[in-house]
N, C-alpha and C positions, 0 to 999 in steps of 0.2 A: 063615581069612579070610572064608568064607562067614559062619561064625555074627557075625564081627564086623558086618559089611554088612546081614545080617538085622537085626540089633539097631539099626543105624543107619536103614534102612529103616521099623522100626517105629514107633519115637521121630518121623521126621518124617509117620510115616502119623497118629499120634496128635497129633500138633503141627497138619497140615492140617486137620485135621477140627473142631479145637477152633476155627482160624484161621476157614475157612467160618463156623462157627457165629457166633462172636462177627461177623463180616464181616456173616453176615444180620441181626442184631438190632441192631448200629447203627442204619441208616436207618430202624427200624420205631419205634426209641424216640427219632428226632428229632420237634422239632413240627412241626404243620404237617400239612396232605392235601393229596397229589398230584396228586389227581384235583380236587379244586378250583383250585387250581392251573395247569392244562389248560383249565378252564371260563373261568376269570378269561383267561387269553391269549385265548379262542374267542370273547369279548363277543359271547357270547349276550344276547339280553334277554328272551327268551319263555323264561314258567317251564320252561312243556312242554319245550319242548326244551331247556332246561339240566336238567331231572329226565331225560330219556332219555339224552342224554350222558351224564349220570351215571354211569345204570344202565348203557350199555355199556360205559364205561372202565371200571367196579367190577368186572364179569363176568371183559371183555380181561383184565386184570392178573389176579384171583384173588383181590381184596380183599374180597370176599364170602365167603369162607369162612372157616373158622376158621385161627385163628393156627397151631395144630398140624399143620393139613393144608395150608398153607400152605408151612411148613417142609419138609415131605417130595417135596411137588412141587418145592422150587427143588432140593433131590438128585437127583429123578428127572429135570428139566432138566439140572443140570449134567453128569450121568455121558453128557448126549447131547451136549453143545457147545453147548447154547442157554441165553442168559443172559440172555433174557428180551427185550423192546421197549422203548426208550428214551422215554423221557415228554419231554425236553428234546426232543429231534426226531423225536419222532413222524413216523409209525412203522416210521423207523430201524432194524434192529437192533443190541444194542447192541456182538456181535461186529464188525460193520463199523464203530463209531464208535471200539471202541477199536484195531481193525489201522491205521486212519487215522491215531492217535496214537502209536503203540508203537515206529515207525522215527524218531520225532523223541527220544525216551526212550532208546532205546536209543543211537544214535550219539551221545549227550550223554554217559551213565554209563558206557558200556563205555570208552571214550576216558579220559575222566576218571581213573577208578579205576586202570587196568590202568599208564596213564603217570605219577601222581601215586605209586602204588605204588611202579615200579621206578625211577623217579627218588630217589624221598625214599628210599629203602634203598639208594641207591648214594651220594648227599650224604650220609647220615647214618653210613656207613661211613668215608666219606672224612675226615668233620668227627672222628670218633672219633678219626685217626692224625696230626692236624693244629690244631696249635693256636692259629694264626691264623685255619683256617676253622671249628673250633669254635668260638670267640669269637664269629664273625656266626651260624653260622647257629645255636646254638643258642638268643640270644633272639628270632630274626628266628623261629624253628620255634614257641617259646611263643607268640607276637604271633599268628600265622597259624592254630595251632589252638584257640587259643580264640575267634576268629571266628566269630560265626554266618554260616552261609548266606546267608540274607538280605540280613544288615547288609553284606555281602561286596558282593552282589550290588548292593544299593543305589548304594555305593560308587562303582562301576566304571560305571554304568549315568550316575552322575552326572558322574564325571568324565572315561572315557574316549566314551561316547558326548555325553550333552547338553554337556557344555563342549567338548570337545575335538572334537567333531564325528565320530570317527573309525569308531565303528559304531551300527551301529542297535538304541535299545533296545527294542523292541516285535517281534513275530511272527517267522516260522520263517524267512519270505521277504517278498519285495516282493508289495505288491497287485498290482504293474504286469503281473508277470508269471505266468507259468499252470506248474505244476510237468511238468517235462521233462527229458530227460538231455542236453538244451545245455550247451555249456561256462557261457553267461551266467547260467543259472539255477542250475547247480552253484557258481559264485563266490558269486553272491549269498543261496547258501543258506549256504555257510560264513561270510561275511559276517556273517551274522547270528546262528550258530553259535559266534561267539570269543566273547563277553563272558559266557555261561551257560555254556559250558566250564571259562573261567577263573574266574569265581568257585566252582567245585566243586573242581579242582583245583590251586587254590591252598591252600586249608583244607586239605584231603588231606594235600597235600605236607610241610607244616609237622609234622603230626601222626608219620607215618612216619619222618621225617627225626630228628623227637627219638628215638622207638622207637629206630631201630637205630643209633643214635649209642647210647644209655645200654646195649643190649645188646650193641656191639661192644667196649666198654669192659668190661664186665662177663666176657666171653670170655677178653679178653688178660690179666686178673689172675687167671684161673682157674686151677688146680691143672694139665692137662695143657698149656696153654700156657706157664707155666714151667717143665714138665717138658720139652718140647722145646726150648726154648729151652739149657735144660741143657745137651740131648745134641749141640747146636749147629746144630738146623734152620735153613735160610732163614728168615729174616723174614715172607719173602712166601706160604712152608707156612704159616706160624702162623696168619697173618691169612686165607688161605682156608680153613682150619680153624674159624677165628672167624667167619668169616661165612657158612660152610656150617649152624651151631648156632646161628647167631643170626637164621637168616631163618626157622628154625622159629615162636620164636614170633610172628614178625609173619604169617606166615600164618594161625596160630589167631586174632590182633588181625583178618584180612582178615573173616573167619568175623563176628568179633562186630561187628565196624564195619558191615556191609553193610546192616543195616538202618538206621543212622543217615545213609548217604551215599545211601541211595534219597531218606530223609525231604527230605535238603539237598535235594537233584535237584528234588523235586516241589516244594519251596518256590521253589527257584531259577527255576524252569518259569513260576509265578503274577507272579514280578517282572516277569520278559520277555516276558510274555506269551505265552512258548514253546508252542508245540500240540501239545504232549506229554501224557504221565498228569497231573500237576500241573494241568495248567489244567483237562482232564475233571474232574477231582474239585470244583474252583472251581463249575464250570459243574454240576454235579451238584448240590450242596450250594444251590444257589441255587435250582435249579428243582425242590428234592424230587425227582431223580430216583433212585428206587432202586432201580433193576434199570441202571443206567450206574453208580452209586456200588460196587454188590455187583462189578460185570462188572472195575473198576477195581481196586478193593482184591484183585477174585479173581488179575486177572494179577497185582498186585504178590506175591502171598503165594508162589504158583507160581516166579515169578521167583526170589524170594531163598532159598524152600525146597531149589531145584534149584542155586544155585548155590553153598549150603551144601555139599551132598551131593556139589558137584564139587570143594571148596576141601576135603573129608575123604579124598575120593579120594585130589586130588593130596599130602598130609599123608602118606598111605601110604607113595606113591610113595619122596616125599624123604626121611623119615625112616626108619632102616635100624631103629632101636630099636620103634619101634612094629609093625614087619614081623616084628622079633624075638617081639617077645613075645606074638605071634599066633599063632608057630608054636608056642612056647612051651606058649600057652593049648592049639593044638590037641591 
């Protein structure tokens, strides 16, 4: 188990590393300077002092040195927890702009994923042993996961908020109000909470729900489920047997999805105007900032790298055969 964990260790130590690198050379190969950028918001008019702004944002940042050594200062920043000064809100750091954002992200996707999961793998099991509710839900499953994000988003924004008046589609919360653990502010922040939820895990849902409908199927016509069947098991052994083997592979599906349902998340974030990662990146991109763009993509890569490494863990766990052949290897 050790050398397996090592080897999975390394893989994502090499994976990070690549991840940083390509993360730093985005914002440096967009167009555009930053620092001019900063000058244009400063409406300066005297040369002199648009040339010495210059010169000290060029200094601040490190844009004055070479591209090489450039690179190796944002390593030797990173391995300290400083990810640099935010150019958008100077001078912000941009650790505190993105902890500011990261509780509206997180109770968005953790929600989302964790119930759209075990929901849609308990429909989709149910819809395998029932033929009236495979009938709906399996092209009601194709409808929903071929949906984009967005277009979801849109959607819902148009019908259940602007016609139907029922929630709000714009910000985390009301301007009215100032964030506090009141009952009225915690309504109001769910309030505004349901319609970016539900366009994430609705798409979700759909997707899982065909998964383990076509893998609970797949179980019951297998070789040792009509070998018990033979010997005259319960019904209801079989089918936990079926869905002990079948929720394998939608775990390894959790693994490789994860990146696609952060991508929905920060688009879903930009429609609603959500004050999550999704809109920093909006607001980055806009204003050349790229020490809040790197600080951005850095939490996303952490995020999904760590929660790979927790979705191989629990893979362990549940699977007796990969346990096996570990000891095996040993």
């Amino acid at each position: 188990m050790r050398q397996y964990f090592g080897r999975k260790l390394l893989i994502y130590g090499l994976t990070f590393v690549v991840a940083v690198t390509v993360n730093w050379m985005i914002p440096r190969f967009m167009p555009g300077d930053p620092v001019a950028s900063m000058l244009a918001r400063a409406r300066v008019s005297q040369p002199a002092a648009v040339e010495a702004m210059r010169t000290y944002y060029t200094n601040l940042f490190g844009f004055d040195q070479p591209i090489w050594q450039q690179y190796l200062n944002f390593w030797g920043a990173l391995f300290q927890g400083d990810f640099g000064i935010s150019i958008w809100v100077f001078p912000t750091p941009v650790a505190d702009v993105i902890l500011g954002a990261v509780p509206y992200t997180l109770g968005l996707m953790i929600p989302a994923v964790l119930l759209s999961y075990w929901i849609g793998n308990r429909l989709g099991a149910f819809a395998a042993r029932r033929k009236l509710l495979d009938n709906t839900v399996l092209p009601v499953g194709y409808v929903l996961t071929a949906m984009p994000y967005m277009w979801l988003a849109v959607i819902l924004a148009w019908g259940l908020g602007v016609t139907a008046g029922w929630f709000p589609v714009a910000g985390g919360y009301s301007f009215a109000l100032q964030p506090s653990w009141s009952w009225a502010f915690l309504v109001n922040l769910l309030h505004h909470w349901t319609l970016p939820f539900l366009s994430l895990f609705v798409v979700a849902l759909g997707g899982w729900a065909i998964g383990m409908r076509n893998m609970i199927i797949y179980e019951l016509e297998s070789d040792y489920s009509n070998y018990l069947a033979a010997l005259g098991a319960p019904t209801r052994l079989i089918r936990r047997y079926a869905f002990r083997n079948a929720i394998l592979p939608q775990i390894t599906g959790l693994a490789l999805q994860l990146g696609v349902l952060v991508a929905g998340a920060l688009v879903t974030e930009i429609v609603f105007s959500y004050p999550g990662l999704g809109s920093l990146i909006l607001k980055a991109i806009q204003n050349q900032d790229f020490f809040l763009l790197q600080g951005t993509f850095m939490f996303i890569v952490i995020g999904v790298l760590l929660a790979n490494f927790i979705i191989d863990i629990v893979y362990v766990i549940v699977d007796p055969r990969t346990r096996a052949g570990m000891a095996g290897a040993a």
